[in-house]
N, C-alpha and C positions, 0 to 999 in steps of 0.2 A: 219823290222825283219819278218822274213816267220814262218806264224803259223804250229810250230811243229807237230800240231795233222793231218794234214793235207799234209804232206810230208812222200812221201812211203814208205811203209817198207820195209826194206833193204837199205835201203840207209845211207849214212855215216854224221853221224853228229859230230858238236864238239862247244860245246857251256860251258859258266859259270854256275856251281850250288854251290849255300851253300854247305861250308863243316863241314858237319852232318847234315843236312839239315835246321838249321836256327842259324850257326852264321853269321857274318860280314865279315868270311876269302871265298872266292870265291876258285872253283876247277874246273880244265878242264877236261871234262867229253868227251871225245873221243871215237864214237864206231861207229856201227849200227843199227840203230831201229829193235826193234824188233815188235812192236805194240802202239797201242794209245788206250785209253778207257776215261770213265767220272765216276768219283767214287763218294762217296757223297762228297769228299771234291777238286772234282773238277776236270778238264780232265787233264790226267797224259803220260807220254810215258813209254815204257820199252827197255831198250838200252843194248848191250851185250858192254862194253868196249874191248876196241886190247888188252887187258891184262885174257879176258874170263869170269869177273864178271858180271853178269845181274842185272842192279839196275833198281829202280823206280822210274822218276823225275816227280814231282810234275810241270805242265806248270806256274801257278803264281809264281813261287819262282825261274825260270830262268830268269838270270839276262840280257843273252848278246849272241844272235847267232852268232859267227864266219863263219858261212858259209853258 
């Protein structure tokens, strides 16, 4: 698996996240990076999904890179 914080921004991702960020049902998260950072709870991405929403995915809690 290629570490997300480390792959460029703008580039297309589509990987597995919790959906709401810690049940057991997995959700595919399809967009563009928008940045990486490291917060106190750890290094995070920020992704614009093809639908326009900008979320926050936490790197420990992605389950599964597709691409």
């Amino acid at each position: 698996m290629v570490d997300l914080s480390k792959k460029r921004n703008g580039r297309k991702i589509n990987v597995l996240y919790p959906a709401g960020g810690n049940k057991n049902v997995l959700r595919s998260v399809n967009g563009i990076k928008l940045k990486s950072g490291t917060g106190r709870n750890g290094k995070y991405i920020t992704v614009q999904e093809t639908n326009g929403q900008i979320r926050s995915l936490t790197l420990s809690k992605v389950v599964s890179s597709l691409s």
